[in-house]
MARVEX-865603 format. One record per residue (C-alpha): residue number from 1; residue in one letter; chain; x, y, z. Coordinates in nm, 2 decimals, decimal comma, always signed. Example, Ala and Ser with C-alpha at 12.3 -4.5 7.8 and 13.67 -1.06 7.14 Angstrom:
<num=1 | residu=A | chaine=A | east=+1,23 | north=-0,45 | up=+0,78>
<num=2 | residu=S | chaine=A | east=+1,37 | north=-0,11 | up=+0,71>
end
This chain:
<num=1 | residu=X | chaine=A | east=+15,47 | north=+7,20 | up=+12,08>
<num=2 | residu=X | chaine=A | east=+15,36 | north=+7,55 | up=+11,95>
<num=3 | residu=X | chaine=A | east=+15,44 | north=+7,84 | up=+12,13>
<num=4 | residu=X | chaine=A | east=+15,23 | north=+8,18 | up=+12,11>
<num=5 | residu=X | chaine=A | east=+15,44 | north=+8,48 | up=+12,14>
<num=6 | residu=X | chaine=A | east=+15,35 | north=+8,62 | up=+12,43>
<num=7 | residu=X | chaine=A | east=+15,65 | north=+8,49 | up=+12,65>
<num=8 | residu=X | chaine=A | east=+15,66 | north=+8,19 | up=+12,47>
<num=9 | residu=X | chaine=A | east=+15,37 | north=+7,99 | up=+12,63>
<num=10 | residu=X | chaine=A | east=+15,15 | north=+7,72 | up=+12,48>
<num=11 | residu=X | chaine=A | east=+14,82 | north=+7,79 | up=+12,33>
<num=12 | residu=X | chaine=A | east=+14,48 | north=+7,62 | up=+12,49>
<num=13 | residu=X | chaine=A | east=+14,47 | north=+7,43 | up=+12,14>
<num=14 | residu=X | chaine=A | east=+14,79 | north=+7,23 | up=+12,21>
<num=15 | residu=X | chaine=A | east=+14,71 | north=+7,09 | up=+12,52>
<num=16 | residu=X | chaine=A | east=+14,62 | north=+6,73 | up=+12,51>
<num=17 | residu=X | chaine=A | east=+14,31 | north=+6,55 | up=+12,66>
<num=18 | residu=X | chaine=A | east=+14,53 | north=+6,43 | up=+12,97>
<num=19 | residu=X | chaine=A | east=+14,70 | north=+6,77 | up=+13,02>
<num=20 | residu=X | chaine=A | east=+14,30 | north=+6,91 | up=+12,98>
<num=21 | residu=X | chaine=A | east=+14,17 | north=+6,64 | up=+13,23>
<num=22 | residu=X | chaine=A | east=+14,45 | north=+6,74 | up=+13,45>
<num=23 | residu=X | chaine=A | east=+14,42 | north=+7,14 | up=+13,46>
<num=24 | residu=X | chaine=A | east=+14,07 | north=+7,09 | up=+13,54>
<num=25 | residu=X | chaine=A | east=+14,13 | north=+6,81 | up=+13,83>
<num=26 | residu=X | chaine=A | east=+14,39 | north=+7,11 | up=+14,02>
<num=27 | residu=X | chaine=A | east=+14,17 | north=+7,34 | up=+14,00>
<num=28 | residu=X | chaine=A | east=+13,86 | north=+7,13 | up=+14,16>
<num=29 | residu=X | chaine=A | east=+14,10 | north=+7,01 | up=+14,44>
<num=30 | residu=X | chaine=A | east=+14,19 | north=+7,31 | up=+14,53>
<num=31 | residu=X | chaine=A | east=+14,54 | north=+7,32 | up=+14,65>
<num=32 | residu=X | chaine=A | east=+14,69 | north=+7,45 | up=+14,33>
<num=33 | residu=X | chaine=A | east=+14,68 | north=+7,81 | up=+14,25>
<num=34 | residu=X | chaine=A | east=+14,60 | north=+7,96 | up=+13,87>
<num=35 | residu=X | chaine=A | east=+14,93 | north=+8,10 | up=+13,85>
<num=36 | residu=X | chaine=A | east=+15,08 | north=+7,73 | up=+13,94>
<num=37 | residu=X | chaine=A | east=+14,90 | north=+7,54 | up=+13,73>
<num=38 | residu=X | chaine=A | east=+14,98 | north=+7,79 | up=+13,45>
<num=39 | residu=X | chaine=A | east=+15,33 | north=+7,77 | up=+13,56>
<num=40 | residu=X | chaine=A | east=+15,35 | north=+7,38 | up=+13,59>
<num=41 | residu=X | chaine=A | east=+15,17 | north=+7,34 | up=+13,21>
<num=42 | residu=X | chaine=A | east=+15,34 | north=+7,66 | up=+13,02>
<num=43 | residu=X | chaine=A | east=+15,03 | north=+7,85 | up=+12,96>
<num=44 | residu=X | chaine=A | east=+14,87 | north=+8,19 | up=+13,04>
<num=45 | residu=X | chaine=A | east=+14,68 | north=+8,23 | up=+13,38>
<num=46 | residu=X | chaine=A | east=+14,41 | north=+8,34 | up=+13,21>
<num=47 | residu=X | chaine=A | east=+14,41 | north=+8,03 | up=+12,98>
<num=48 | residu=X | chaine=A | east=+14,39 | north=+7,82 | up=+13,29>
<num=49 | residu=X | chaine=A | east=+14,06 | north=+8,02 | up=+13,36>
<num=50 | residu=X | chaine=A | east=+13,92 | north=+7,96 | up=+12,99>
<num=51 | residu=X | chaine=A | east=+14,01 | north=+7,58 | up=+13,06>
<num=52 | residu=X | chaine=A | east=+13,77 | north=+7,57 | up=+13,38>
<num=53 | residu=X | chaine=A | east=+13,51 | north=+7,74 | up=+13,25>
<num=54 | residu=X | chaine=A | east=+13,46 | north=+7,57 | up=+12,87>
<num=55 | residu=X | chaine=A | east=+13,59 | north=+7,23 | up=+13,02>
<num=56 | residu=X | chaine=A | east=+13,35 | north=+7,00 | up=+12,81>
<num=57 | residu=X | chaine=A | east=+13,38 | north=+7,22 | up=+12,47>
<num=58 | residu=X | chaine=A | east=+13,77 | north=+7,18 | up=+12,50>
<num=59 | residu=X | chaine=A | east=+13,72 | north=+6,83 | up=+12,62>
<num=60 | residu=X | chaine=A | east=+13,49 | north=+6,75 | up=+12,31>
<num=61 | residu=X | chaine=A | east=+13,72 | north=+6,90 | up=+12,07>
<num=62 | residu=X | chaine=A | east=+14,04 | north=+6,75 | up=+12,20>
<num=63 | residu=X | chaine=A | east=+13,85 | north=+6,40 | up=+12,17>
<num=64 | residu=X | chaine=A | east=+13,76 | north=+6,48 | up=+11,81>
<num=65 | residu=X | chaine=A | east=+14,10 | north=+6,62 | up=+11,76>
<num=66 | residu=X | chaine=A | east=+14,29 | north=+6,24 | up=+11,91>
<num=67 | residu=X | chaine=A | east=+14,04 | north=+6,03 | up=+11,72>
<num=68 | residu=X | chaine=A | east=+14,09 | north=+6,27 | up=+11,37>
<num=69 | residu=X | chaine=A | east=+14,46 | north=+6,23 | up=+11,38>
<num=70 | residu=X | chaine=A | east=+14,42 | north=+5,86 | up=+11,47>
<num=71 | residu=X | chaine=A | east=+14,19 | north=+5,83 | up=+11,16>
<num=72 | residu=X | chaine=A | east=+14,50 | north=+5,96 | up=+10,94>
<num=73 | residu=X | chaine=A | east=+14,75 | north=+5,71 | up=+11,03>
<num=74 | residu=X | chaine=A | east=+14,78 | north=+5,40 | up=+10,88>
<num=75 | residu=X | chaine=A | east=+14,61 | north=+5,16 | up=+11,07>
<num=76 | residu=X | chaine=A | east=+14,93 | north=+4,96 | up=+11,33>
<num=77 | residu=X | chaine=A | east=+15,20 | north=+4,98 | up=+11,12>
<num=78 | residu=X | chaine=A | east=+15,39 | north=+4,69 | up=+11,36>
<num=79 | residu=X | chaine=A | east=+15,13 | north=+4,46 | up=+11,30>
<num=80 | residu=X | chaine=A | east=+15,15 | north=+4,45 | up=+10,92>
<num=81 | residu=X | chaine=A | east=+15,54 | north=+4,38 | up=+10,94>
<num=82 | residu=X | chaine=A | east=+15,48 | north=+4,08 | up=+11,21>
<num=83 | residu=X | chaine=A | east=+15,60 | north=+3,78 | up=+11,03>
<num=84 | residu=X | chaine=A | east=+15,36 | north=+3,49 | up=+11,08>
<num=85 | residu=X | chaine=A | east=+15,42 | north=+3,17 | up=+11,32>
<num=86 | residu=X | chaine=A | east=+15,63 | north=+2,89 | up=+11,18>
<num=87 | residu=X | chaine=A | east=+15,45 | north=+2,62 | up=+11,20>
<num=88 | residu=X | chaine=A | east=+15,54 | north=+2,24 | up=+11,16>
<num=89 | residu=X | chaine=A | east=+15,55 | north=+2,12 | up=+10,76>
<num=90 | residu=X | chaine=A | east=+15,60 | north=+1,76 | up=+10,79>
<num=91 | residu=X | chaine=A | east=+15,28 | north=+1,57 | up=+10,68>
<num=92 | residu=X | chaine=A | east=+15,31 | north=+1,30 | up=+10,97>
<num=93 | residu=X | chaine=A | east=+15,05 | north=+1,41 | up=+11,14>
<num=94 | residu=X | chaine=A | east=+14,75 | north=+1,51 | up=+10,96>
<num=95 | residu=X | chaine=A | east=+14,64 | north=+1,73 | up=+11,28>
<num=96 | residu=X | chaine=A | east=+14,73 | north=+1,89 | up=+11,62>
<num=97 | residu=X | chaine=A | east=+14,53 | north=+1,67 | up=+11,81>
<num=98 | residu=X | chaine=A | east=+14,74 | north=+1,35 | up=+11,61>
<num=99 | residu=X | chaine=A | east=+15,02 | north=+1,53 | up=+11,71>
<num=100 | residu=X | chaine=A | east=+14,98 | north=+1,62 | up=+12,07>
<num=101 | residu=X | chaine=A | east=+14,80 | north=+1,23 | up=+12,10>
<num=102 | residu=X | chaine=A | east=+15,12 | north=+1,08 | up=+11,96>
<num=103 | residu=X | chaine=A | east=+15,34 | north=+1,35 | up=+12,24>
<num=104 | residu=X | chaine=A | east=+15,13 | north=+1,15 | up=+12,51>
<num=105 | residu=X | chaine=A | east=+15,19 | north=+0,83 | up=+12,39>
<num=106 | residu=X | chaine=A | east=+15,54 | north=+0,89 | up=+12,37>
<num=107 | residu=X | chaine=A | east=+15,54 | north=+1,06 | up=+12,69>
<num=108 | residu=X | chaine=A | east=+15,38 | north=+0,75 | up=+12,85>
<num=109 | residu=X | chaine=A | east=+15,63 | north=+0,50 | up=+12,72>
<num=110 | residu=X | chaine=A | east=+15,92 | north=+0,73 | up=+12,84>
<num=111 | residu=X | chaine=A | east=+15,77 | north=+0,67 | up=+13,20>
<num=112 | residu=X | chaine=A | east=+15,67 | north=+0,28 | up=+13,15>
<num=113 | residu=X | chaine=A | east=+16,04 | north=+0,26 | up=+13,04>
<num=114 | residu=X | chaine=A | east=+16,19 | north=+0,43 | up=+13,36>
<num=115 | residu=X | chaine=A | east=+15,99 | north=+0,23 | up=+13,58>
<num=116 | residu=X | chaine=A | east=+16,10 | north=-0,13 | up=+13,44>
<num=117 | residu=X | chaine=A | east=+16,48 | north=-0,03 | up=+13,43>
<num=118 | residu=X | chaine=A | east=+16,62 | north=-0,23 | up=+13,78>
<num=119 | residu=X | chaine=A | east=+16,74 | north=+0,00 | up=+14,04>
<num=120 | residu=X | chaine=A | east=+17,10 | north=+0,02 | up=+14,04>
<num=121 | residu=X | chaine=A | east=+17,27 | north=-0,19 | up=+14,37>
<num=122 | residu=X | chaine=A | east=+17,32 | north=-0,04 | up=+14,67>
<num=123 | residu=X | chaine=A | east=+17,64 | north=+0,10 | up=+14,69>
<num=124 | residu=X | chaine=A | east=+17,80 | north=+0,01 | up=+15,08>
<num=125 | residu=X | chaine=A | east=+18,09 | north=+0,13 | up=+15,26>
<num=126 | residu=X | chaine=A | east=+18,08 | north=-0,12 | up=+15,48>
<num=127 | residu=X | chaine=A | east=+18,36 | north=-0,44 | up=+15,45>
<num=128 | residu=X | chaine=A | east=+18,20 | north=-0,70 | up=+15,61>
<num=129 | residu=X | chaine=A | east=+18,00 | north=-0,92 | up=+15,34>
<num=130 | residu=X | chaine=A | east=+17,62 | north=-0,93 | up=+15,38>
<num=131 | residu=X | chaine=A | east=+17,60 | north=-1,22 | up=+15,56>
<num=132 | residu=X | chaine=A | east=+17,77 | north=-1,15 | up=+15,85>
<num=133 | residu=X | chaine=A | east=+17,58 | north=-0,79 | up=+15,92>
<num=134 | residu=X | chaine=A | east=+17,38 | north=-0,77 | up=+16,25>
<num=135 | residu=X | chaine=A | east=+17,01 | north=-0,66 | up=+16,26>
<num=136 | residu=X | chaine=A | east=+16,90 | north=-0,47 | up=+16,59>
<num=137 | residu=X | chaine=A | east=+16,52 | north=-0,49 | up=+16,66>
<num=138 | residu=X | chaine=A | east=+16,36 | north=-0,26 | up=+16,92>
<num=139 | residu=X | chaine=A | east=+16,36 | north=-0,53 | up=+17,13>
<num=140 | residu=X | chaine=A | east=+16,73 | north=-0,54 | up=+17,18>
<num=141 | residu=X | chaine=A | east=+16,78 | north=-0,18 | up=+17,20>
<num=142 | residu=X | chaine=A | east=+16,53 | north=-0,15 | up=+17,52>
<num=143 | residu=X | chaine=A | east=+16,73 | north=-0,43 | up=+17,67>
<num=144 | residu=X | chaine=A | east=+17,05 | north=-0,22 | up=+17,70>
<num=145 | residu=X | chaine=A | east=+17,10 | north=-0,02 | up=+17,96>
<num=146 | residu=X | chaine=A | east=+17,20 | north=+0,33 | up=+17,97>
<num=147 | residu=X | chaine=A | east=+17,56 | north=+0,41 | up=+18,04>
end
């Protein structure tokens, strides 16, 4: 951030396109004062005024000022040291869709399989064989009477 030397305040050339968008949004609304917006973003009152009334100049130049500084950079940086995906190297399959086809098919005989395995046997608490276990129908159950 640069400072001019009167008190140590920012010049109108180092505000940014937000900070530009923003002085000019306070004043239009109208509950912030020149001397608190000035206070708030570190400039001169009287910058504040030369914001408001050369808006779209300062606007323009601050676009071409973001867009000339984005120009110098080297173009994402990140991206060029991105390694790239692994991807499979066996030659069984001689595509994805052979691939994902065989994943179904194995898939498929996974759930064939789990369907023919026999349920396992009930497992009873009960001490009395099968045979001698009583059944109770509806039947016999409205034939008792309450208690």
């Amino acid at each position: 951030m640069k400072t001019d030397n009167q008190g140590g305040k920012r010049q109108i050339k180092d505000l940014t396109l937000r900070e530009l968008d923003m002085i000019y949004s306070l004043t239009r609304v109208g509950d912030w004062s020149y001397t608190d917006i000035a206070r708030r973003y570190g400039i001169l009152e009287s910058d504040v005024r030369k914001v408001v009334e050369g808006y779209t100049e300062l606007r323009r130049a601050a676009e071409k000022k973001l867009s000339d500084e984005g120009l110098r950079q080297d173009p994402s940086p990140q991206l060029a040291k991105k390694k790239p995906r692994k991807r499979r190297s066996d030659a069984r399959y001689r595509s994805a869709a052979e691939r994902q086809a065989a994943y179904r098919a194995r898939l498929k005989e996974r759930r064939r399989a789990g369907m023919q395995l026999p349920s396992p046997a009930p497992v009873t608490d009960q001490g009395s064989p099968p045979d001698q276990q009583f059944s109770v129908t509806a039947a016999d159950i409205r034939r008792q009477p309450f208690n």
